[in-house]
One Martini backbone bead per residue (centre of mass of N, CA, C, O) as a GRO file, in nm:
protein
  415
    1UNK     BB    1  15.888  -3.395  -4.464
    2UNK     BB    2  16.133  -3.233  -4.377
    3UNK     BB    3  16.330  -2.970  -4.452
    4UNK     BB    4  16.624  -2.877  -4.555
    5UNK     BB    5  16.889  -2.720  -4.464
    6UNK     BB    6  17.009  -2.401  -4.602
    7UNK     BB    7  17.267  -2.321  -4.801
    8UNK     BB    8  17.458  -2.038  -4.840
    9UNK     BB    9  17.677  -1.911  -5.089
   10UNK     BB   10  17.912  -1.624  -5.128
   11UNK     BB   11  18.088  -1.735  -5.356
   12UNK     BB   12  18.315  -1.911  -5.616
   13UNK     BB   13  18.591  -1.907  -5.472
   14UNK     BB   14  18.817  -2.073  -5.253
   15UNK     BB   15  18.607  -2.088  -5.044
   16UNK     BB   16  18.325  -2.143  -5.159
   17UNK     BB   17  18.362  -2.387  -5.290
   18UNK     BB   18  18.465  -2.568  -5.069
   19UNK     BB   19  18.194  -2.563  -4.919
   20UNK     BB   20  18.039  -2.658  -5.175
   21UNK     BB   21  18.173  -2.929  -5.165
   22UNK     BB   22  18.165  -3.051  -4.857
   23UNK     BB   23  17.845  -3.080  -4.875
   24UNK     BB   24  17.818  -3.258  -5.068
   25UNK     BB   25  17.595  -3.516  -4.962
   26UNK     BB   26  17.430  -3.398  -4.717
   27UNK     BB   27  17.185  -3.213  -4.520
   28UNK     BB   28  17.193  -3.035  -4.738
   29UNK     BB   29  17.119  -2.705  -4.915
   30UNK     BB   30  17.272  -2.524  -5.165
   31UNK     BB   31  17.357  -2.215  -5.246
   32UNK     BB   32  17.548  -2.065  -5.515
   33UNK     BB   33  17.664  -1.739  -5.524
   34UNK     BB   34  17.714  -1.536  -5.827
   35UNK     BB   35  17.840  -1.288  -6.108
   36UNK     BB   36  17.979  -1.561  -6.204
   37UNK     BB   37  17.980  -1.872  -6.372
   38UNK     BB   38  18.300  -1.888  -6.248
   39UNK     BB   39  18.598  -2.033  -6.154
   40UNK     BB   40  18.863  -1.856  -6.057
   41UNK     BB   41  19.251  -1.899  -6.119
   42UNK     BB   42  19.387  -1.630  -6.013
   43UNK     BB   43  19.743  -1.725  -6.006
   44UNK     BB   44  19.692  -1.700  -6.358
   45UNK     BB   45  19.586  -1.446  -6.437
   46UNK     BB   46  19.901  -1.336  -6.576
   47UNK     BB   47  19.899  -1.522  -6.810
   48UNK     BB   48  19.683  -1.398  -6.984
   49UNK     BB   49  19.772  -1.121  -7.001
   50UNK     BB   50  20.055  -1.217  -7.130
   51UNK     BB   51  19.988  -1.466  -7.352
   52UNK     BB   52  19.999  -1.773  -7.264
   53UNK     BB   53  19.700  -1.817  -7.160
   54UNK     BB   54  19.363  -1.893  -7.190
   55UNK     BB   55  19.048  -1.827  -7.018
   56UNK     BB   56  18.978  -2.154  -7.003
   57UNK     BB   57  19.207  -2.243  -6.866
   58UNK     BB   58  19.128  -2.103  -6.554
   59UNK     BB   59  18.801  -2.139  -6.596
   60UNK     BB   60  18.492  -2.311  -6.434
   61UNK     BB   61  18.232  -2.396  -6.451
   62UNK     BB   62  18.028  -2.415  -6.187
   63UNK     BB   63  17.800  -2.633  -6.307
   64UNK     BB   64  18.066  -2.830  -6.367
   65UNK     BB   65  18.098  -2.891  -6.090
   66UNK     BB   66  17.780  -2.975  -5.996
   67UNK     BB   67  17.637  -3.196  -6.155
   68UNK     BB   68  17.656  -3.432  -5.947
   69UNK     BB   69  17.499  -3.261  -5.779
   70UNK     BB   70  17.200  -3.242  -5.560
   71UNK     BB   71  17.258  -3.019  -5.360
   72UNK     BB   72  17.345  -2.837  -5.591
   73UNK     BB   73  17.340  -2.500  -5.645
   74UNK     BB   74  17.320  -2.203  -5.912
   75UNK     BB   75  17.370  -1.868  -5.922
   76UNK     BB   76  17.347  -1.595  -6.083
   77UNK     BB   77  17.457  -1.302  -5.887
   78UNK     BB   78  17.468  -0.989  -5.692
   79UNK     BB   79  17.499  -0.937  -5.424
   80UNK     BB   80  17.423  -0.654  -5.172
   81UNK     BB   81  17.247  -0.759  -4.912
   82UNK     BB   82  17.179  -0.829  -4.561
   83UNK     BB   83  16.887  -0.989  -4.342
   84UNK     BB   84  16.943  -1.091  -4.017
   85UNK     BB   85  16.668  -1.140  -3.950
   86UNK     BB   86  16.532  -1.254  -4.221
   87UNK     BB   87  16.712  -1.425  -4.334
   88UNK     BB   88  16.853  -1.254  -4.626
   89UNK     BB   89  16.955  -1.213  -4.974
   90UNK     BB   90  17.028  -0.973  -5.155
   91UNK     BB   91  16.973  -0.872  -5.525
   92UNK     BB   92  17.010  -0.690  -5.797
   93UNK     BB   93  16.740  -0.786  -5.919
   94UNK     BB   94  16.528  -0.849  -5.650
   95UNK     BB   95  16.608  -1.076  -5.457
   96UNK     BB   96  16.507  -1.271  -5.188
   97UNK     BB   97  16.730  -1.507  -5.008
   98UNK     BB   98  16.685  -1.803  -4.834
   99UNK     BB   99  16.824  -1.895  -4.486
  100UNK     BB  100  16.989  -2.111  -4.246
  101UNK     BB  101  17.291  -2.061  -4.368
  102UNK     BB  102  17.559  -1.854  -4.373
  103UNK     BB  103  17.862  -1.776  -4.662
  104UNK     BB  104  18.069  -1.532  -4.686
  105UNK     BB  105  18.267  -1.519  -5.016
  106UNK     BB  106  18.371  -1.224  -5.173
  107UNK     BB  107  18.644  -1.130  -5.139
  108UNK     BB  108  18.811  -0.902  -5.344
  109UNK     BB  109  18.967  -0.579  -5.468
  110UNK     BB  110  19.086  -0.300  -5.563
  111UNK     BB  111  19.367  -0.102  -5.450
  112UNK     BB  112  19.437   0.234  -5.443
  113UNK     BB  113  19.487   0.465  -5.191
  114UNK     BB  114  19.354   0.696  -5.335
  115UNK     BB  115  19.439   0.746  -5.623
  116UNK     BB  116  19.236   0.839  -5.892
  117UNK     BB  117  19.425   0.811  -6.151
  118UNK     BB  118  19.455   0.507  -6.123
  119UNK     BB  119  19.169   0.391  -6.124
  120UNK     BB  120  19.117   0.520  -6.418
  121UNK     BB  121  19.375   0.447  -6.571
  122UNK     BB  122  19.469   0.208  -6.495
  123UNK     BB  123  19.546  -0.150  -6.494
  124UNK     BB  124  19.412  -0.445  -6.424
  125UNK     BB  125  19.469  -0.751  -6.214
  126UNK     BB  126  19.186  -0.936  -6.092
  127UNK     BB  127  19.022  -1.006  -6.390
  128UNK     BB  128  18.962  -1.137  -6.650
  129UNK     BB  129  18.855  -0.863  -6.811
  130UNK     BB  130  19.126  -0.749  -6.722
  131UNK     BB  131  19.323  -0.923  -6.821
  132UNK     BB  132  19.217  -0.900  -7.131
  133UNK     BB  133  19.296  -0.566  -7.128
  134UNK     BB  134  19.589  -0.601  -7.125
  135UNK     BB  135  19.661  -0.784  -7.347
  136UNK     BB  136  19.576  -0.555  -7.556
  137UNK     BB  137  19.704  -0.288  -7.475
  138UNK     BB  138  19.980  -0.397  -7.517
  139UNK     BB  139  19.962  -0.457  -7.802
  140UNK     BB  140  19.840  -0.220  -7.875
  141UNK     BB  141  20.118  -0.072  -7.824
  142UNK     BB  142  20.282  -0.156  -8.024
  143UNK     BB  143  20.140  -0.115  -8.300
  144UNK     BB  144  20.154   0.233  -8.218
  145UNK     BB  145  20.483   0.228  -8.227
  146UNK     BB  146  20.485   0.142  -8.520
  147UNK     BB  147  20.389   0.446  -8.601
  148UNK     BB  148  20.664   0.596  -8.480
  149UNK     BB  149  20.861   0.777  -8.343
  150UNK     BB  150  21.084   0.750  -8.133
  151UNK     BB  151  20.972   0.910  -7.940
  152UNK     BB  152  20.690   0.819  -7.911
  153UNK     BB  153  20.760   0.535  -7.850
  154UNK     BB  154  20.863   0.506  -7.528
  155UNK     BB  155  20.562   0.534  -7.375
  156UNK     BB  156  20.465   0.254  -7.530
  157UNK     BB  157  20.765   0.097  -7.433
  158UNK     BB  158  20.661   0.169  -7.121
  159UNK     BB  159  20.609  -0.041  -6.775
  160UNK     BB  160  20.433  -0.018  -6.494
  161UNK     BB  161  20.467  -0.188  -6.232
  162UNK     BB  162  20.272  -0.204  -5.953
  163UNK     BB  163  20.389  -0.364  -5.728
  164UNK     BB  164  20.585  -0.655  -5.555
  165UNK     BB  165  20.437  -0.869  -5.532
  166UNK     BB  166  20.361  -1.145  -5.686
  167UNK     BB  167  20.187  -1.031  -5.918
  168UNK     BB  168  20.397  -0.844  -5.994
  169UNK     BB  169  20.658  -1.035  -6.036
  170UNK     BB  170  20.487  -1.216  -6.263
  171UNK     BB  171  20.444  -1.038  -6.430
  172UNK     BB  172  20.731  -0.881  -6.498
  173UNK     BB  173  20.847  -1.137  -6.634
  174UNK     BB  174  20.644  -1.208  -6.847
  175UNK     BB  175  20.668  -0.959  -7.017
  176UNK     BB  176  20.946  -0.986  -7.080
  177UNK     BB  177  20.926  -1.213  -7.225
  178UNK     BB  178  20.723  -1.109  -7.459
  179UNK     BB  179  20.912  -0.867  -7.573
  180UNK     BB  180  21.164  -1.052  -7.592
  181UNK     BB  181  21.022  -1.253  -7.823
  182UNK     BB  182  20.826  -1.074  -8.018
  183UNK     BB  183  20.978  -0.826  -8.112
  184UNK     BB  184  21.245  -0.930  -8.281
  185UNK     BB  185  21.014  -1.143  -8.477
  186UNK     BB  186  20.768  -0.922  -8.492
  187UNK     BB  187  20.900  -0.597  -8.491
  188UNK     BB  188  21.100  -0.421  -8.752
  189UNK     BB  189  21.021  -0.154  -8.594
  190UNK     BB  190  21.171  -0.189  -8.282
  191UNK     BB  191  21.444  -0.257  -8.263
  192UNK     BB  192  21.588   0.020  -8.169
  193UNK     BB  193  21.400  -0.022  -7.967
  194UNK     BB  194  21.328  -0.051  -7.603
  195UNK     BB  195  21.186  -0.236  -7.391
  196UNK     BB  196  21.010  -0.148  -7.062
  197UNK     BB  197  21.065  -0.185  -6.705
  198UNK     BB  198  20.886  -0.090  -6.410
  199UNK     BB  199  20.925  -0.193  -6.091
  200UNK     BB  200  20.690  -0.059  -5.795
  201UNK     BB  201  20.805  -0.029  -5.444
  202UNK     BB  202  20.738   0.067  -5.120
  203UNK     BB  203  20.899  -0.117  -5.004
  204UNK     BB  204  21.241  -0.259  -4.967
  205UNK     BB  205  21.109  -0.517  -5.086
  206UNK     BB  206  20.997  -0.772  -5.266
  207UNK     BB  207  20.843  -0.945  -5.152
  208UNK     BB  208  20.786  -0.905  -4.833
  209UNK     BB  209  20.669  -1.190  -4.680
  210UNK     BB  210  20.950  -1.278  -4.766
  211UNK     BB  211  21.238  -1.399  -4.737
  212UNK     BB  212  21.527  -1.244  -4.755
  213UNK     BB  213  21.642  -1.481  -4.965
  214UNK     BB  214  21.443  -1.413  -5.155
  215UNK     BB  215  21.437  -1.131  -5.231
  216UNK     BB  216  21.669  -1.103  -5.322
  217UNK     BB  217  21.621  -1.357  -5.559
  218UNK     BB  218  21.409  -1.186  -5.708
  219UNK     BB  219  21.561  -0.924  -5.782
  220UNK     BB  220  21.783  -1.024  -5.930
  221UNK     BB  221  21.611  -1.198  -6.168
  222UNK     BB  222  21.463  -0.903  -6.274
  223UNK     BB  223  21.785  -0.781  -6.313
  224UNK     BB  224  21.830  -0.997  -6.574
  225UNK     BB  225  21.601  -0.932  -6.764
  226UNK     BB  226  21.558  -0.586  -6.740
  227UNK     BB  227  21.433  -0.479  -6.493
  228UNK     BB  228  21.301  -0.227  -6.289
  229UNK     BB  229  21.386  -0.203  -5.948
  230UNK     BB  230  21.167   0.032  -5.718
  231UNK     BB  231  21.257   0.080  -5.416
  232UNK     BB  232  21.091   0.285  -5.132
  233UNK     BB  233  20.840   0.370  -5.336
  234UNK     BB  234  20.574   0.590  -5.414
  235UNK     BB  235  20.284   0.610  -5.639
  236UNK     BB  236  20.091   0.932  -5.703
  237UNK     BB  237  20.040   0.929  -6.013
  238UNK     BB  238  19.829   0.906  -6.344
  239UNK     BB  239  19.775   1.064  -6.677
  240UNK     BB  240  19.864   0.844  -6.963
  241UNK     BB  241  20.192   0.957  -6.988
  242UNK     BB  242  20.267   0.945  -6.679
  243UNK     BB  243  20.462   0.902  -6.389
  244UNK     BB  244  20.438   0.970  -6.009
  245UNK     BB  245  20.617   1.005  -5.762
  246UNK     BB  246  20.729   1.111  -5.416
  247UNK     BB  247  21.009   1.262  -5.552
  248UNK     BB  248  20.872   1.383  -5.810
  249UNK     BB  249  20.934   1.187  -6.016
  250UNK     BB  250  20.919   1.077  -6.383
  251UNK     BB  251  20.765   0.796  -6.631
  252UNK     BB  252  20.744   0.775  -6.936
  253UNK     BB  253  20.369   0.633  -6.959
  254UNK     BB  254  20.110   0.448  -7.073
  255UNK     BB  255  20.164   0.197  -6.862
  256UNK     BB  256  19.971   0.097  -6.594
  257UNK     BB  257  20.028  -0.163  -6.364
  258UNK     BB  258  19.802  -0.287  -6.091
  259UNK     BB  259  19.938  -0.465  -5.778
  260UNK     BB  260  19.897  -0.324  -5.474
  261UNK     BB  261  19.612  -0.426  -5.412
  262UNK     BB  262  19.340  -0.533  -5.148
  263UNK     BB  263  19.023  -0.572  -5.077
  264UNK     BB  264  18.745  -0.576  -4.956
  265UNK     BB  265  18.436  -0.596  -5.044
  266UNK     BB  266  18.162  -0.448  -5.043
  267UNK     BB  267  18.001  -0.647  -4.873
  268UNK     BB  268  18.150  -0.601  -4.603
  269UNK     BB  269  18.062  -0.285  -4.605
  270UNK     BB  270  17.715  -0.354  -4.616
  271UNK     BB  271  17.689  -0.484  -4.339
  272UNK     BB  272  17.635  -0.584  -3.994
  273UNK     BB  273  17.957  -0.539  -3.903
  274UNK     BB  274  18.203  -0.570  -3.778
  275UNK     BB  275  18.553  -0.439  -3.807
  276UNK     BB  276  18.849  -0.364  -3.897
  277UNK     BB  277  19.109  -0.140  -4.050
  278UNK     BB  278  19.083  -0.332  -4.344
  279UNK     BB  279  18.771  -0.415  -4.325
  280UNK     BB  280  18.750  -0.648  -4.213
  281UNK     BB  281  18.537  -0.901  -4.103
  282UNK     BB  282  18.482  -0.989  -3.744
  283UNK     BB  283  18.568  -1.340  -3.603
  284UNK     BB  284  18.569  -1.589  -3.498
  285UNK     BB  285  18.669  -1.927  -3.408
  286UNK     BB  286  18.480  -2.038  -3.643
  287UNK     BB  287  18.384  -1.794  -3.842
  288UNK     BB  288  18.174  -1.601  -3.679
  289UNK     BB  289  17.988  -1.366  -3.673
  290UNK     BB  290  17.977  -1.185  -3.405
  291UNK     BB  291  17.661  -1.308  -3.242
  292UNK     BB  292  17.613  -1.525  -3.539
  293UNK     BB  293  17.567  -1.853  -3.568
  294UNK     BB  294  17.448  -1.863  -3.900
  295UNK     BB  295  17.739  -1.663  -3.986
  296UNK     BB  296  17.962  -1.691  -4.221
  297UNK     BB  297  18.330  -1.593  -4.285
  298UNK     BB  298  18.569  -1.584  -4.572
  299UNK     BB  299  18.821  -1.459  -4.650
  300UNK     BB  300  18.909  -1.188  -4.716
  301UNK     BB  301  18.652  -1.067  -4.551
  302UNK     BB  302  18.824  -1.160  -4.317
  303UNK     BB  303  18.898  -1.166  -3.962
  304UNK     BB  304  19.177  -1.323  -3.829
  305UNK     BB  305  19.348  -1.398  -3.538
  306UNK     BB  306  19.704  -1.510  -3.522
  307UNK     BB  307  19.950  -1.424  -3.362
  308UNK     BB  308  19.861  -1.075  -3.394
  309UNK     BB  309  19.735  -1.146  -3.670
  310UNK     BB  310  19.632  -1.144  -3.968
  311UNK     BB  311  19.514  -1.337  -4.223
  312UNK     BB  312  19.567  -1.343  -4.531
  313UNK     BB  313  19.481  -1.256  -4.850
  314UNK     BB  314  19.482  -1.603  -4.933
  315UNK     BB  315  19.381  -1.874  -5.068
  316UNK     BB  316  19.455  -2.110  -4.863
  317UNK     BB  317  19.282  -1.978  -4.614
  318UNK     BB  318  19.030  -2.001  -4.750
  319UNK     BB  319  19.012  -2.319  -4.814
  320UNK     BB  320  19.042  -2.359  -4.478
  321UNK     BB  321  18.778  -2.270  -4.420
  322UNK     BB  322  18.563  -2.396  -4.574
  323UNK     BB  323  18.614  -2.653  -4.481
  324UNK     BB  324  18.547  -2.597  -4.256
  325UNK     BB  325  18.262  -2.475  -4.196
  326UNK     BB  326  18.114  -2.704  -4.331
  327UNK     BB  327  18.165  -2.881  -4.070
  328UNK     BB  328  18.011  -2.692  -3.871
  329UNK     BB  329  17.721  -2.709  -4.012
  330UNK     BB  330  17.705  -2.996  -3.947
  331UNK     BB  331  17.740  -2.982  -3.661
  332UNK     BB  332  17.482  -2.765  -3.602
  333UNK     BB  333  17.279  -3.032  -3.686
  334UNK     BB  334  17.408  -3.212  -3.471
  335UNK     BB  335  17.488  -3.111  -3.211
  336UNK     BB  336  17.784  -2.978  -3.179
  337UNK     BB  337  18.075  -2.919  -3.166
  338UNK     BB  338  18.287  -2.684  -3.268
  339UNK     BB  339  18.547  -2.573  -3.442
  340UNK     BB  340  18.840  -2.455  -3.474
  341UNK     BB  341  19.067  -2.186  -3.654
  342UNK     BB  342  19.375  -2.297  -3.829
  343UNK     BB  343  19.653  -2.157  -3.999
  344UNK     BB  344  19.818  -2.336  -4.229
  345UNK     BB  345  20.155  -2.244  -4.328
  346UNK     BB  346  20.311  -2.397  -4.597
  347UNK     BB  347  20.357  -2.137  -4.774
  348UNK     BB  348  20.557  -1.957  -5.070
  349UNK     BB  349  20.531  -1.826  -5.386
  350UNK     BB  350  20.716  -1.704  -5.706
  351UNK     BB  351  20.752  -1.645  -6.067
  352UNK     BB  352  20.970  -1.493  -6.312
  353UNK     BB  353  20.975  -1.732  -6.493
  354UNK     BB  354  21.167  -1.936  -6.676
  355UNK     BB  355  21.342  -2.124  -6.438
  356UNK     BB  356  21.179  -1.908  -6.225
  357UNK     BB  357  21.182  -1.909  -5.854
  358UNK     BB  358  21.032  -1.858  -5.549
  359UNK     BB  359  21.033  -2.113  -5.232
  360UNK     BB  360  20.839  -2.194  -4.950
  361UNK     BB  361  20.816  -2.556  -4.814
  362UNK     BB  362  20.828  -2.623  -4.540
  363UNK     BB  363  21.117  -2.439  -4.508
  364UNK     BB  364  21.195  -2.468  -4.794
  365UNK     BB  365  21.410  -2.352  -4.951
  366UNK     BB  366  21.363  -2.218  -5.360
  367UNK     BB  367  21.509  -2.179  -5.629
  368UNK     BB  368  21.484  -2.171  -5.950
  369UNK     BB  369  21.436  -2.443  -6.114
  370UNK     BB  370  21.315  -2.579  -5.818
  371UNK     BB  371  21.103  -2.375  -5.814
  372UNK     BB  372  20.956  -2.379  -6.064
  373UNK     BB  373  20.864  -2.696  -5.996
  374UNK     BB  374  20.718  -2.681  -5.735
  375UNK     BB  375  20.497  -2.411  -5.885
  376UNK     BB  376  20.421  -2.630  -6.139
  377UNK     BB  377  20.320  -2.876  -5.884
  378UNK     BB  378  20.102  -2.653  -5.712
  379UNK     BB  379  19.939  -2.523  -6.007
  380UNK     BB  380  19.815  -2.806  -6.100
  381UNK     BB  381  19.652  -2.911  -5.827
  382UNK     BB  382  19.445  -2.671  -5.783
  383UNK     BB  383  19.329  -2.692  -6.019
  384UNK     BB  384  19.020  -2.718  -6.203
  385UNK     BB  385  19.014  -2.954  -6.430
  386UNK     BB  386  19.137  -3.166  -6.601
  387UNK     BB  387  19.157  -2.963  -6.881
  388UNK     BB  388  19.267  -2.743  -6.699
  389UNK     BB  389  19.531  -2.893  -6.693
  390UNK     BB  390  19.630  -2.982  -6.973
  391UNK     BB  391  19.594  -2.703  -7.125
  392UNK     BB  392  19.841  -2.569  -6.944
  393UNK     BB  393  20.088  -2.782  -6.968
  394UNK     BB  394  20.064  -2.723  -7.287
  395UNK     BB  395  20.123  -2.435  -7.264
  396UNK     BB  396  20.386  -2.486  -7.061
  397UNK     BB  397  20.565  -2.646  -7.306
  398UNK     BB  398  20.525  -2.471  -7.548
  399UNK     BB  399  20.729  -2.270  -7.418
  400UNK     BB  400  20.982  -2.393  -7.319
  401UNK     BB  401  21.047  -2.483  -7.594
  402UNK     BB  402  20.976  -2.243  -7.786
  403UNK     BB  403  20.937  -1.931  -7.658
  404UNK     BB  404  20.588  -1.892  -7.686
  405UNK     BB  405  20.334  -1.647  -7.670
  406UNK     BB  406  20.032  -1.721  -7.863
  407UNK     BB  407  19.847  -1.526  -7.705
  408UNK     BB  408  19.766  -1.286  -8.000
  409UNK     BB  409  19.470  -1.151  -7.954
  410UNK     BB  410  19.312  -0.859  -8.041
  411UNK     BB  411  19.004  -0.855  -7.849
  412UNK     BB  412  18.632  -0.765  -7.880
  413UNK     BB  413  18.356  -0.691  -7.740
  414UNK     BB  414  18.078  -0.636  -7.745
  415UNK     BB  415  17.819  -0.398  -7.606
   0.00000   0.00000   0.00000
């Protein structure tokens, strides 16, 4: 009996595990291969840092996604490159993975536009690691705080967040909710002193790709919340005491958080194929690489053209191509024509914190309270996993009730 061609799927976010949902079940033997053993929802991944929600909470074990699917393997690995002669994908481990259909969704990284200060110095907020590190950094700077004197308190007490996008203005808004939450019941040493935010935006508005009536309503809601923002300036340097502007102008501050942008990850430039400008595989109509029939890329590392832009690089994208892969994959196990990929864009939405977001969902826009039951039904239908769902608004509950951000132990992993 002959065997099933072998699906690889390099990448287990938002477009990989779609494409590996989608084969489940079908003529095909699947190897999902990722560098992490879980599938992490980072949309909420600002709430971890945060101090909202558990790392438990936003990320599902591959493995228990996939326990009933006799057709799909995990391995945990980290690809480092492709061998489109020999079809295999080489990992850092030493092994050498054959393929019948290989599907990159490597995702992307933190782009720091070369500034190599930010990079070495800055908190990230792309991955649970960084973002547990965000959460440790931010309460321990308030400990250090409340050992000094009212001077050298105000730059542990100083929060910039670079990058106006959405993850930056939910983490602003986030981190506003902690501070002002925590501070004046639990540090009677802070209380004379005001922690600040800083959110620095070079385009001239936050959320620059949402609507303008959307962009001034979030930018409202984070100056009542009491944060500063920055637009229309670039930062250009951060020493670990202060931060840097284009205008020569200095923010003394012990902490950036970095959330101005994403590139592809590395494997995107490590393999042989045309790039577009900002980095990312040009792939075809079906979205695979130009020339190469075997070979799809999806998510954040694809450069897919649609209406003379590229298509975005965000989750829904990603789901949605990942879904026609699978498609196309059996299409052409079966000998068919293969489907073309058109991107629904069905909205955007952004929350500044409790009873305030911003949202667009099928043209129609929504602000504050009714914006944020949107966000908050639309981000618990999209995570992975019965418990995972109930985790999140049991944690979203008791925040709304209490007013109270619980997740604040400040704890080290072994190195």
């Amino acid at each position: 009996m002959a065997s099933k061609p072998r699906v690889v799927v390099v990448g287990a976010g938002f477009g990989g595990l779609q494409v590996a949902r989608k084969l489940a079940g079908k003529p095909v033997d699947v190897l999902l291969i990722d560098r992490d053993n879980y599938h992490l929802f980072t949309p909420l991944l600002y709430q971890v840092a945060s101090s909202l929600l558990n790392p438990s909470d936003i990320a599902q074990p591959v493995r228990s996604i996939f326990h009933r699917g006799a057709n799909v393997r995990f391995r945990k690995a980290e690809v480092t490159s492709v061998d489109f002669a020999g079809k295999t994908v080489s990992t850092a481990d030493g092994a050498a993975l054959a393929y019948d259909y290989l599907v990159l969704a490597p995702g992307s990284t933190t782009n720091y536009f070369g500034i190599e200060s930010a990079a070495e110095r800055a908190q990230g907020l792309k991955d649970l690691p960084e973002a547990l590190g965000l959460r440790n950094h931010v309460l321990a700077s308030l400990e250090t705080a409340t050992r000094t004197s009212p001077d050298e308190a105000e730059p542990w007490l100083t929060f910039v967040v670079a990058g106006g996008g959405p993850t930056g203005v939910e983490y602003a808004g986030a981190l506003s909710e902690l501070l002002r939450l925590v501070i004046p019941r639990e540090y009677p040493e802070l209380t004379r002193w005001r922690a600040k935010i800083v959110l620095v935006e070079g385009a001239p508005d936050v959320l620059p790709p949402f609507a303008a009536p959307l962009r001034e309503a979030a930018k409202r809601e984070l100056e009542k919340k009491g944060i500063e923002v920055r637009t229309g300036i670039r930062l250009t340097a951060f020493d670990g005491d202060r931060v840097t502007l284009a205008d020569g102008s200095h923010i003394p501050a012990k902490t950036l958080i970095w959330a101005a942008g994403v590139r592809p990850a590395d494997l995107a430039g490590a393999i042989d194929a045309s790039r577009s400008r900002s980095g990312r595989v040009e792939v075809d109509g079906n979205l695979r690489i130009k020339g190469r029939d075997d070979v799809f890329v999806i998510g954040d590392a694809a450069s897919f053209q649609q209406d003379g832009k590229e298509v975005p690089m965000l989750s829904a994208p990603a789901m949605q191509q990942g879904r026609l892969v699978a498609k196309n994959i059996v299409h052409l196990i079966d000998g068919e024509a293969l489907e073309q990929f058109h991107y629904r864009d069905r909205g955007s939405m952004a929350t500044i914190g409790k009873n305030s977001a911003v949202a667009e969902v099928w043209k129609i826009r929504l602000t504050g309270r009714l914006g944020w039951f949107a966000w908050l039904t639309v981000h618990l239908f999209y995570l992975v996993g019965f418990r995972n769902r109930l985790a999140v608004l049991a944690g979203w509950a008791w925040n709304y009730v209490h007013s109270d951000r619980p997740v604040r132990i400040i704890t080290r992993a072994n190195d």
